[in-house]
DSSP file (Angstrom, degrees, kcal/mol; ACC not computed):
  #  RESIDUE AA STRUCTURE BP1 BP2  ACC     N-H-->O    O-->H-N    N-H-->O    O-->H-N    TCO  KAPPA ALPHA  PHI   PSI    X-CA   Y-CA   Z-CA
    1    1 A X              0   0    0      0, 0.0     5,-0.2     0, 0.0     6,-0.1   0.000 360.0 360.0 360.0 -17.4   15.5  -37.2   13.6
    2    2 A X        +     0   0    0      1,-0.2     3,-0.2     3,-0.1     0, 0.0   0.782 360.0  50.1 -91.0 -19.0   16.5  -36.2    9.8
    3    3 A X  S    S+     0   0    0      1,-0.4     2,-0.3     2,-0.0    -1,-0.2   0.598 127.9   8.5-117.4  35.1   19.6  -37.6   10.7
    4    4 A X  S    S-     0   0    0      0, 0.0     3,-0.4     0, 0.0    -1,-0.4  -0.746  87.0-121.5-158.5 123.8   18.7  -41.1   12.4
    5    5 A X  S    S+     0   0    0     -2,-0.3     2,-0.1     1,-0.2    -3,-0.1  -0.315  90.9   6.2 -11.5 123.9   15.2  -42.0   12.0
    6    6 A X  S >  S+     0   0    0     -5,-0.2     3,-1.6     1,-0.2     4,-0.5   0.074  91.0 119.7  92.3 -28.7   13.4  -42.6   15.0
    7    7 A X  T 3> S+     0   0    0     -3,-0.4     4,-1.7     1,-0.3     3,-0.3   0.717  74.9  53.7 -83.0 -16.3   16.4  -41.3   17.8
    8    8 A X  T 34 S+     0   0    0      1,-0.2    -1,-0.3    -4,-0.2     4,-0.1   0.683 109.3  43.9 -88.4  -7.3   14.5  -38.6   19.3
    9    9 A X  T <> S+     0   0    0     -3,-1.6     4,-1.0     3,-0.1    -1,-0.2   0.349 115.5  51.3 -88.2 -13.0   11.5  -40.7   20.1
   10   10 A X  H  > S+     0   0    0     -4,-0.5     4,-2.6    -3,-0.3    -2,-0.2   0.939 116.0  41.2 -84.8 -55.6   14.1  -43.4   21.3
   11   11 A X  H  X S+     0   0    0     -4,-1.7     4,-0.9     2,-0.2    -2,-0.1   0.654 109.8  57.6 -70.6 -36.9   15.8  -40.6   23.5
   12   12 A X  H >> S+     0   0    0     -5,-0.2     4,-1.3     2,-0.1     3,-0.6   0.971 115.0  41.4 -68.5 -50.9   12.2  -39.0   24.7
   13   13 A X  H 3X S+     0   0    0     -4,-1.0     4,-1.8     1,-0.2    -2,-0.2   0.983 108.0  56.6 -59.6 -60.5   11.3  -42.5   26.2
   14   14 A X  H 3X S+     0   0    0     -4,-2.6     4,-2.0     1,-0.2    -1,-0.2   0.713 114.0  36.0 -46.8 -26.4   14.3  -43.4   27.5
   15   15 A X  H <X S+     0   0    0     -4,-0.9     4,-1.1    -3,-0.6    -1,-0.2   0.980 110.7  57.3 -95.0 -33.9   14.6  -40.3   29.8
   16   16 A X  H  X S+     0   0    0     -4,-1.3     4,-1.9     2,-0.2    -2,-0.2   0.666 113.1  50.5  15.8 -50.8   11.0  -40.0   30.6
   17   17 A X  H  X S+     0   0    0     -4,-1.8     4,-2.1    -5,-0.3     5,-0.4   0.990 112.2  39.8 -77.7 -68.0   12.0  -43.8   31.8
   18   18 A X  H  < S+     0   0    0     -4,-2.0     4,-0.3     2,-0.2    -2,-0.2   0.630 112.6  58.0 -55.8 -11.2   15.1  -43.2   33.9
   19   19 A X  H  X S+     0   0    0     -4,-1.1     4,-2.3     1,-0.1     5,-0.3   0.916 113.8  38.2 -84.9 -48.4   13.5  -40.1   35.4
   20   20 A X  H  X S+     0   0    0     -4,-1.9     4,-1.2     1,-0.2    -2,-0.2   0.801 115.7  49.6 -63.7 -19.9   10.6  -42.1   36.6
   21   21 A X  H >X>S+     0   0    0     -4,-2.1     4,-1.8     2,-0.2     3,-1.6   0.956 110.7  55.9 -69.7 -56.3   12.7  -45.2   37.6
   22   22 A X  H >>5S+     0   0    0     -5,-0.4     3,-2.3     1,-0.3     4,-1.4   0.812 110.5  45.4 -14.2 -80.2   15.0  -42.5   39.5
   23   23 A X  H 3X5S+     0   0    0     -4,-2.3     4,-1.5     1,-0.3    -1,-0.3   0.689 109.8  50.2 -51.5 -22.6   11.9  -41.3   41.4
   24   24 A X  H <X5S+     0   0    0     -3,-1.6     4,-2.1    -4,-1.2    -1,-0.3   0.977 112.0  50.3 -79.2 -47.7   10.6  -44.7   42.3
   25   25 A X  H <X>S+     0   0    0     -3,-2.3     5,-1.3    -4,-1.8     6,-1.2   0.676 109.2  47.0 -83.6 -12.7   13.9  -45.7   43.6
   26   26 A X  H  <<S+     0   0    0     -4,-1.4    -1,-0.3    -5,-0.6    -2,-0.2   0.816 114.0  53.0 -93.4 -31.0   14.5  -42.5   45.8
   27   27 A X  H  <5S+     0   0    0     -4,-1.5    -2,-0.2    -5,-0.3    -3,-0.2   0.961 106.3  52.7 -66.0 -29.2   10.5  -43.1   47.2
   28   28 A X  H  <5S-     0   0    0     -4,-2.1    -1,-0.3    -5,-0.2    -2,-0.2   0.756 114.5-127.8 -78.2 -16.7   11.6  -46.5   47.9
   29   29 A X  T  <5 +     0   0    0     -4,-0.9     3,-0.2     2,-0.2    -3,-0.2   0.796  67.6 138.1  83.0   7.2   14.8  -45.0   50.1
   30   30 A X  S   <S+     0   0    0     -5,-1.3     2,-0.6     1,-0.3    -4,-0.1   0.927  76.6  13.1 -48.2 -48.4   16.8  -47.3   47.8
   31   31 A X  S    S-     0   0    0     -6,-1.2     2,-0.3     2,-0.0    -1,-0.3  -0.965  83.6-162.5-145.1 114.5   19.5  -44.3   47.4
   32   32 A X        -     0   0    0     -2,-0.6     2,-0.9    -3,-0.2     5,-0.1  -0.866  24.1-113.8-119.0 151.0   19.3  -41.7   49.6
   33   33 A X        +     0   0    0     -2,-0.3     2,-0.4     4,-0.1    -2,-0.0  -0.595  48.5 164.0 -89.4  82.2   20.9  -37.6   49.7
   34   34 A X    >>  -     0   0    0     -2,-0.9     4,-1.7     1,-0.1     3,-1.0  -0.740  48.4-109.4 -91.1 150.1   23.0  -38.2   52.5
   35   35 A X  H 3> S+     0   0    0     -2,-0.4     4,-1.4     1,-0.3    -1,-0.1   0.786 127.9  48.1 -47.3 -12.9   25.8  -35.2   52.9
   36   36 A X  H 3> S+     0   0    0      2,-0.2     4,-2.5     3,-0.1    -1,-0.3   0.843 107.5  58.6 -98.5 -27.0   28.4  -37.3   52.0
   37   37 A X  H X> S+     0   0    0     -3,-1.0     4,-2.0     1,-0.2     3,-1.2   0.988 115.1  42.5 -39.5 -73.0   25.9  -38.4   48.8
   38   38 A X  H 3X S+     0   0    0     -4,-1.7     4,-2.8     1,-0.3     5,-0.3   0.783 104.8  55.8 -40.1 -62.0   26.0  -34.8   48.0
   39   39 A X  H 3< S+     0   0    0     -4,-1.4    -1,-0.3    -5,-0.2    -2,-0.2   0.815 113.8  46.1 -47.3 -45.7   29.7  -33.9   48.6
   40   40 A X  H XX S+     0   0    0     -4,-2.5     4,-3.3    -3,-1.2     3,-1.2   0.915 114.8  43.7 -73.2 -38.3   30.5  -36.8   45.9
   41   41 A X  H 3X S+     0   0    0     -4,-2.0     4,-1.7     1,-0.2    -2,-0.2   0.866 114.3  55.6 -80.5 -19.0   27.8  -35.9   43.1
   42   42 A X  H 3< S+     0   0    0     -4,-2.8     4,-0.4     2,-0.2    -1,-0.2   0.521 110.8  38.0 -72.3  -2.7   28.7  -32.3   43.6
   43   43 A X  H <> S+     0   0    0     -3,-1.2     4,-2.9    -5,-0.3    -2,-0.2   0.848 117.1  54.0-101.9 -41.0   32.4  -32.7   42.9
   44   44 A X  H  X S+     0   0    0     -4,-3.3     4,-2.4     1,-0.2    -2,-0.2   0.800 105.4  52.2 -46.8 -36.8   31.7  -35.2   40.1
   45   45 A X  H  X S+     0   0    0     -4,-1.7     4,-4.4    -5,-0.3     5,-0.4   0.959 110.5  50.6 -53.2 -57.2   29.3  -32.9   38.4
   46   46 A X  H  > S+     0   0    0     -4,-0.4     4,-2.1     2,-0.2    -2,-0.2   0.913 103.0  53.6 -48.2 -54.6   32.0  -30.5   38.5
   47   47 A X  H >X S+     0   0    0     -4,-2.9     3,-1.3     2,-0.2     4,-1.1   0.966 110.3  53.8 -56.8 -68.8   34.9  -32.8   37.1
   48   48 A X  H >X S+     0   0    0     -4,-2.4     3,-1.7     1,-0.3     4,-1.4   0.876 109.7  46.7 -30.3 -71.0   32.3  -33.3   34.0
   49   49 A X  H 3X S+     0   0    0     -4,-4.4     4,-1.9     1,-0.2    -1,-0.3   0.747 114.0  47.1 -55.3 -23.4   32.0  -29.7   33.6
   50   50 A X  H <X S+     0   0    0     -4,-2.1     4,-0.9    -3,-1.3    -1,-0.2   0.868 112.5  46.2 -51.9 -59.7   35.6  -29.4   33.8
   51   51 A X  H <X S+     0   0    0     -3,-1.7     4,-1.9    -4,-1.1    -2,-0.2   0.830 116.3  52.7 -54.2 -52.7   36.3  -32.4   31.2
   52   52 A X  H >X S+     0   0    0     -4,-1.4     4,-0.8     1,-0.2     3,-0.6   0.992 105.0  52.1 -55.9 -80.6   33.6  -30.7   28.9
   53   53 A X  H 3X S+     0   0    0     -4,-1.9     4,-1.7     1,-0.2    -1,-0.2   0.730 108.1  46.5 -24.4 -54.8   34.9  -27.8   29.0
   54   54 A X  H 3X S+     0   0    0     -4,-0.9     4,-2.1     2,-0.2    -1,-0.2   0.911 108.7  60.5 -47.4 -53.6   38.5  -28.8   28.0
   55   55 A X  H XX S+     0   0    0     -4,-1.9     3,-1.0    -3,-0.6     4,-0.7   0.924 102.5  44.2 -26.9-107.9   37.2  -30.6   25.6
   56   56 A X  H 3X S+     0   0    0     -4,-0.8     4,-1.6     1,-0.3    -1,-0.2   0.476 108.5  60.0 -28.4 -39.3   35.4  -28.0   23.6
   57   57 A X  H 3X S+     0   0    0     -4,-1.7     4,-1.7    -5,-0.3     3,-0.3   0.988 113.5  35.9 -60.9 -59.5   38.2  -25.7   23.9
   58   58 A X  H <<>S+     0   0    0     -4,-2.1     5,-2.1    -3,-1.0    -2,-0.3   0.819 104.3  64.6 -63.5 -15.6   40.5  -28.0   22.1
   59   59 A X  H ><5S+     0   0    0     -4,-0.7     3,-3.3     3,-0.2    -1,-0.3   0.960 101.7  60.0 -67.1 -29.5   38.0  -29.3   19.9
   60   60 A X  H 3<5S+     0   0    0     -4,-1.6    -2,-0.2     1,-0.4    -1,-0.2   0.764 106.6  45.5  -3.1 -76.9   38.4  -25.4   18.9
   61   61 A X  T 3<5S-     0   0    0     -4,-1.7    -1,-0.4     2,-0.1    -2,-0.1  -0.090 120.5-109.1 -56.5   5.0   41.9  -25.9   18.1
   62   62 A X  T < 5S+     0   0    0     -3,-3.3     2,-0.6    -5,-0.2    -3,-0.2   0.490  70.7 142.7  97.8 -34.3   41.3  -28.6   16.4
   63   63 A X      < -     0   0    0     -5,-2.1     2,-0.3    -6,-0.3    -1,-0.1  -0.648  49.2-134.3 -77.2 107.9   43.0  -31.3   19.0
   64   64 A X        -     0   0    0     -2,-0.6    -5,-0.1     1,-0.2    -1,-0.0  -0.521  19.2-170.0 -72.0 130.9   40.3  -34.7   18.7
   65   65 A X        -     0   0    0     -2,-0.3    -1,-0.2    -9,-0.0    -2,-0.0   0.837  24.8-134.3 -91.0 -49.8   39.8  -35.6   22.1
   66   66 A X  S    S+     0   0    0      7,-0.0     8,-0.2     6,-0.0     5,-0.2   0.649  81.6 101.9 104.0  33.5   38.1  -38.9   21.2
   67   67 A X  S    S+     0   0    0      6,-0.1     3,-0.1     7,-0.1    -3,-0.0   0.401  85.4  36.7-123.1  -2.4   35.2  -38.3   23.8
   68   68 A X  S    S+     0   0    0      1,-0.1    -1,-0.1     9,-0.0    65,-0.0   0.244  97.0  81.2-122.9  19.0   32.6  -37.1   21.2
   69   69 A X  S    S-     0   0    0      2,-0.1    -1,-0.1     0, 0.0    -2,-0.1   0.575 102.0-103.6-112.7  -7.4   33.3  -39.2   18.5
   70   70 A X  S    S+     0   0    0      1,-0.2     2,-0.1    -4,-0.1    -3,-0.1   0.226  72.4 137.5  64.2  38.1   31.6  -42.4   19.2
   71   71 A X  S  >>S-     0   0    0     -5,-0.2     4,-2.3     1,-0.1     5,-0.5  -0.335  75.4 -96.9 -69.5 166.8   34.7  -44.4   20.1
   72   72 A X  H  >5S+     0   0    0      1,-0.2     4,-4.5     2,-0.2     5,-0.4   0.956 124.5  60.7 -39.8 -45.6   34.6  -46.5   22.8
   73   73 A X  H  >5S+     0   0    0      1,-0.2     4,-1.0     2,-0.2    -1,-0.2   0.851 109.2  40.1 -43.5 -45.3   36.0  -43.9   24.9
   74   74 A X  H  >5S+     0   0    0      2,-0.2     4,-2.8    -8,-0.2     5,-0.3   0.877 112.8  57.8 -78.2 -30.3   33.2  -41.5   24.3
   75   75 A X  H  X5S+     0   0    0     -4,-2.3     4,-2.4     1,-0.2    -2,-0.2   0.995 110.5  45.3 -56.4 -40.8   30.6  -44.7   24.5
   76   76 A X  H  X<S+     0   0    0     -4,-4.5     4,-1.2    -5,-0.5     5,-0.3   0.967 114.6  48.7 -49.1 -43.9   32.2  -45.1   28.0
   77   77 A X  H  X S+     0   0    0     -4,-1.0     4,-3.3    -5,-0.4     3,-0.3   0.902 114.1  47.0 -65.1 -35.9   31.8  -40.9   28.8
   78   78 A X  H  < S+     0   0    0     -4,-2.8    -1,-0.2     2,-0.2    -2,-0.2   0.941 106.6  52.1 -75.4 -41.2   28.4  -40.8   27.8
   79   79 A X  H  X S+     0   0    0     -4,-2.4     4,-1.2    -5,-0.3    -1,-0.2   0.612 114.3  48.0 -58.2 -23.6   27.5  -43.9   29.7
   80   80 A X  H  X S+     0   0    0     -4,-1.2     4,-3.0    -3,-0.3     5,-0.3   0.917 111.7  47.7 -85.5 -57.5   29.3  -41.9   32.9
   81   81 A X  H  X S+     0   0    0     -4,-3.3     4,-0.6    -5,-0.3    -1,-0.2   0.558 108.1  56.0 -74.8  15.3   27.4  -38.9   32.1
   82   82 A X  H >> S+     0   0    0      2,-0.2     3,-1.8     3,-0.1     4,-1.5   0.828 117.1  43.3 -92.4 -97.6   23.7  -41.3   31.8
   83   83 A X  H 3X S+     0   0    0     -4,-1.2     4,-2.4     1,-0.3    -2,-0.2   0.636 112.2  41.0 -12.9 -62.3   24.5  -42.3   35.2
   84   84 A X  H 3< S+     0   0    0     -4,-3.0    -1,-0.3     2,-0.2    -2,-0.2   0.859 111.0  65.7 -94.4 -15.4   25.6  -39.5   37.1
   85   85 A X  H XX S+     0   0    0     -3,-1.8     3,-4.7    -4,-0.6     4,-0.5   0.992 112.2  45.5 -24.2 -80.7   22.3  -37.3   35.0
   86   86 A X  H >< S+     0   0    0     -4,-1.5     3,-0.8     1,-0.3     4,-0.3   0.709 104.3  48.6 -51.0 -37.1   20.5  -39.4   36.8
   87   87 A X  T 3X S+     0   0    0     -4,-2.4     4,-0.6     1,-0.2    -1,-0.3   0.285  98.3  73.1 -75.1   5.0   21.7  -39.6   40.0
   88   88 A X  H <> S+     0   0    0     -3,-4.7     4,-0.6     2,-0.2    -1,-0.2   0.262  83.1  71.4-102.4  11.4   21.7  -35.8   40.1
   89   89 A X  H <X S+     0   0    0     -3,-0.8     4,-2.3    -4,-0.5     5,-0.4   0.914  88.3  65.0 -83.1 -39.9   17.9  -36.4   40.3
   90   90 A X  H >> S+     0   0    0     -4,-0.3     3,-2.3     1,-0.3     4,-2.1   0.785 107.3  45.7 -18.8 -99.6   18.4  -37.8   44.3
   91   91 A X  H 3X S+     0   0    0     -4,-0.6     4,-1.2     1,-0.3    -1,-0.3   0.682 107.9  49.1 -59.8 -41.9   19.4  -34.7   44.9
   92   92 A X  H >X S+     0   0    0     -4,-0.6     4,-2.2     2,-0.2     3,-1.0   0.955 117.7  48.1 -27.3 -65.2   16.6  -32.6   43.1
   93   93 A X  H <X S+     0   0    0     -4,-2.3     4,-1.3    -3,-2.3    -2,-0.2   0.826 109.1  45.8 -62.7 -37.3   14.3  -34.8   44.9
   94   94 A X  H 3X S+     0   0    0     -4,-2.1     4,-0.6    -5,-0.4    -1,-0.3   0.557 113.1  56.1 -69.9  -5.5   15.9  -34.5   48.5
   95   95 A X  H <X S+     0   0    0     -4,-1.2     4,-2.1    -3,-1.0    -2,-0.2   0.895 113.4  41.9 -88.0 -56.2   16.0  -30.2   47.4
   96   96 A X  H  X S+     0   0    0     -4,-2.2     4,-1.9     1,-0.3    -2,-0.2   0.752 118.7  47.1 -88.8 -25.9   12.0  -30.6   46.9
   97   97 A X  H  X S+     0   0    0     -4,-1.3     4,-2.0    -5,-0.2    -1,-0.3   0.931 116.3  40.6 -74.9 -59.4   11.6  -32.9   50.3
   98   98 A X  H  X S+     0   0    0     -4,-0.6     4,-3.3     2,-0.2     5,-0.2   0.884 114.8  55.1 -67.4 -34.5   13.6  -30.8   52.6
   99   99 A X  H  X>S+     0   0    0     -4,-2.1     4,-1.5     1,-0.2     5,-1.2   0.998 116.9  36.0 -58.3 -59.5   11.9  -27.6   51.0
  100  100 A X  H  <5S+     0   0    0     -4,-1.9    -1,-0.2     2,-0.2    -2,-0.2   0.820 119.1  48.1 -50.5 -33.3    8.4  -29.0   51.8
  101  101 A X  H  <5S+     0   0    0     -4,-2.0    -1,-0.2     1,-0.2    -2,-0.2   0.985 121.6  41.9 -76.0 -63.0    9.4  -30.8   55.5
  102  102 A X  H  <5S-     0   0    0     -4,-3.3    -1,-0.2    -5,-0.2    -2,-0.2   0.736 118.7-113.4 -67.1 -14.0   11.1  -27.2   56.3
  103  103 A X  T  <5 -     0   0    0     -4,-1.5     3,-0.2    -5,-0.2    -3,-0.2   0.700  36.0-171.2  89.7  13.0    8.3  -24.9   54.8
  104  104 A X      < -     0   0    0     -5,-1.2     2,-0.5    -6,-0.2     4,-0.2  -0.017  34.3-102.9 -58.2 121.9    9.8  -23.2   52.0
  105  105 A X    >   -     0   0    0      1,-0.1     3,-2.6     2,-0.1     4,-0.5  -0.210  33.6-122.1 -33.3  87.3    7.4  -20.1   50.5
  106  106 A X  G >  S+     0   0    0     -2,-0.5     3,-3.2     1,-0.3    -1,-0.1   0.696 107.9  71.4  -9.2 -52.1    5.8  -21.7   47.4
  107  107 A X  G 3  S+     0   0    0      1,-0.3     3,-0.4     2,-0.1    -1,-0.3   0.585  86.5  65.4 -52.2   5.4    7.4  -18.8   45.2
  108  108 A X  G X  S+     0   0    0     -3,-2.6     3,-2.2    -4,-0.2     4,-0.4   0.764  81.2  95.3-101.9 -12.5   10.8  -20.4   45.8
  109  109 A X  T <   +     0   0    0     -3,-3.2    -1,-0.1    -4,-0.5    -2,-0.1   0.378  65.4  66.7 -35.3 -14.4    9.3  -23.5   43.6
  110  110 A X  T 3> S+     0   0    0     -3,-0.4     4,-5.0     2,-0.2     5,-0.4   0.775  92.4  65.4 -91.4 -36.9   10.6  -22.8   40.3
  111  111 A X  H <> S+     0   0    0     -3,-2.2     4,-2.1    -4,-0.2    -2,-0.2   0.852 109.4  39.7 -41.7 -33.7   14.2  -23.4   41.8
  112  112 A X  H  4 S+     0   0    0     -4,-0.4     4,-0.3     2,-0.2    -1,-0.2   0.719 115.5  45.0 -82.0 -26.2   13.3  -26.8   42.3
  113  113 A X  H >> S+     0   0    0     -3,-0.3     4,-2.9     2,-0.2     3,-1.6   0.908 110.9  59.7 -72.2 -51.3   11.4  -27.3   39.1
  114  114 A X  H 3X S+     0   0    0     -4,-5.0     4,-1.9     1,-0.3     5,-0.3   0.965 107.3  50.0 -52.4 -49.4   14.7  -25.3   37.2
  115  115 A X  H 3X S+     0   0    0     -4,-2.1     4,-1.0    -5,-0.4    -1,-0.3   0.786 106.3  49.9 -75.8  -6.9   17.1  -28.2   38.6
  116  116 A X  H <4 S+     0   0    0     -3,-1.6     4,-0.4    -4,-0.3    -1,-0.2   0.807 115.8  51.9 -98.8  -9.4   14.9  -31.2   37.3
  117  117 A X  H  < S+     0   0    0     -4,-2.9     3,-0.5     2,-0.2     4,-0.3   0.831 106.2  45.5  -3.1 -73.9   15.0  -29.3   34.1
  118  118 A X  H >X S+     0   0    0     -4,-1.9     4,-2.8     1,-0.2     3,-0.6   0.740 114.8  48.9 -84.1 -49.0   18.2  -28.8   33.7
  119  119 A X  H 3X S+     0   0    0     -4,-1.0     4,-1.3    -5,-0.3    -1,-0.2   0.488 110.4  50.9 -85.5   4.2   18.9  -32.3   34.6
  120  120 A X  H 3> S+     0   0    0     -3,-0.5     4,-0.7    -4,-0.4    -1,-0.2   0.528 115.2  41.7-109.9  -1.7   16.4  -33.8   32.3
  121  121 A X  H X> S+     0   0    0     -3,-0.6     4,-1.4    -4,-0.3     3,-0.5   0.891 108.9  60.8 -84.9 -66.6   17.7  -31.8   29.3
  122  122 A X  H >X S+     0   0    0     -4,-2.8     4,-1.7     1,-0.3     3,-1.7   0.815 114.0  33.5 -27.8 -78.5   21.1  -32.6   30.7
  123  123 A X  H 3X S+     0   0    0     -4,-1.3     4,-1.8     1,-0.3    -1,-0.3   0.788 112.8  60.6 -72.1 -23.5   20.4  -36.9   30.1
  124  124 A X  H <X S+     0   0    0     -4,-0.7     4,-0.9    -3,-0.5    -1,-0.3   0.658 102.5  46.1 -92.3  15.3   18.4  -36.5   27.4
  125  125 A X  H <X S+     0   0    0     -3,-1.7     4,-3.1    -4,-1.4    -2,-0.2   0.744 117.3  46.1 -77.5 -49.9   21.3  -34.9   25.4
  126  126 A X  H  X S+     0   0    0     -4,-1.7     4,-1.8     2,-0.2     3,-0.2   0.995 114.9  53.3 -62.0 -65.2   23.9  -37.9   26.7
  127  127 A X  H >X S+     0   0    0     -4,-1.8     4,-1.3     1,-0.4     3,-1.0   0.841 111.2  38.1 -74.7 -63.3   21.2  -40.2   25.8
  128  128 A X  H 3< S+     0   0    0     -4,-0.9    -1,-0.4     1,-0.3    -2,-0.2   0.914 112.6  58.1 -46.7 -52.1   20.6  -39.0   22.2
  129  129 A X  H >X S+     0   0    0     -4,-3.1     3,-1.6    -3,-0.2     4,-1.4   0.909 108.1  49.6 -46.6 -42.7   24.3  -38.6   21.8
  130  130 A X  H <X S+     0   0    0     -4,-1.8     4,-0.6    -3,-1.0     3,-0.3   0.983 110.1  49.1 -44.6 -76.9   24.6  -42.6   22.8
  131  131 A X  H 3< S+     0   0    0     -4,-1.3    -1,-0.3     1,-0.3    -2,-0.2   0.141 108.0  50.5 -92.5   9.6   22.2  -43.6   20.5
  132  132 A X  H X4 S+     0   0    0     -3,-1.6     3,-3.2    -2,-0.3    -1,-0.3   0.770 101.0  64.5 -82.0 -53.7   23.6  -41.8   17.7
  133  133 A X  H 3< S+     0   0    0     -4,-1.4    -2,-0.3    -3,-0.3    -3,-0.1   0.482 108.2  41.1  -1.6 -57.3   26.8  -43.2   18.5
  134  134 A X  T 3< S+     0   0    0     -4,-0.6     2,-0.5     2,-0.1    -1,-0.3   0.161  88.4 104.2-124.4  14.7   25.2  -46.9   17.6
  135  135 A X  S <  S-     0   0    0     -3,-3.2     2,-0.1     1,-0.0    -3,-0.0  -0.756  72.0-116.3 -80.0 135.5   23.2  -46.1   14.6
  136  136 A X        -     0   0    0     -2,-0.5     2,-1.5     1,-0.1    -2,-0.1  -0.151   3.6-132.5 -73.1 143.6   24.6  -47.1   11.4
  137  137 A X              0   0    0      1,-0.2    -1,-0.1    -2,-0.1     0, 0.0  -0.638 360.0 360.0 -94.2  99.8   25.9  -45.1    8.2
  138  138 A X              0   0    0     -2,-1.5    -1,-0.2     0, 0.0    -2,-0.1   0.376 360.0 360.0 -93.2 360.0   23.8  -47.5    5.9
């Protein structure tokens, strides 16, 4: 916020918005954690971490990647990683559904709580990175 006015209130709403949209859309059974759902967000997650990872080692070195930098390329990366943040709530939600249908011991509860965490830190880090990305150097 000291160095864009306003983006962390921009960034709190906006995930706050897509986590609740998320959830409304998985209650409606709009997009459901089918195995094969799974199989894809799991491999896709991975290939981010992968990409990220590279990334950061050559930013190391030195080597500009262009994926952090607010070219198009990184508005496009961020926008991928918005997207698939989000859709890695489905599965969160289908974790906390299966726990409850099956019986799962209440103490196991924080697992489920740790992954919408993780994934709401996760988008609201892309999201604040977007939205510096299209504030101006007045």
């Amino acid at each position: 916020d000291t160095f864009y006015d306003g983006i962390v209130l921009q960034a709190v709403v906006a995930t706050f918005g897509v986590f609740f949209l998320m959830a409304m859309i998985y209650k409606a059974r709009i997009i459901r954690a089918t195995p094969k759902f799974a199989r894809i967000m799991v491999a896709i997650i991975a290939g981010l971490f992968g990409v990220m990872l590279i990334n950061l080692v050559l930013a190391l070195f030195g080597v500009n990647t262009h994926l952090r930098d607010g070219s198009p390329l990184a508005i496009g990366f961020s926008l991928v990683c918005i997207v698939v943040a989000a859709l890695s709530f489905v599965l969160n939600f289908a974790e906390i559904e299966e726990g409850v249908r099956m019986g799962l011991p209440q103490r196991y509860s924080w697992t489920a709580a740790f992954g919408i965490v993780v994934g709401l830190v996760w988008l609201y880090l892309e999201i604040l990175r977007l939205l510096s990305y299209f504030q101006g150097d007045d």
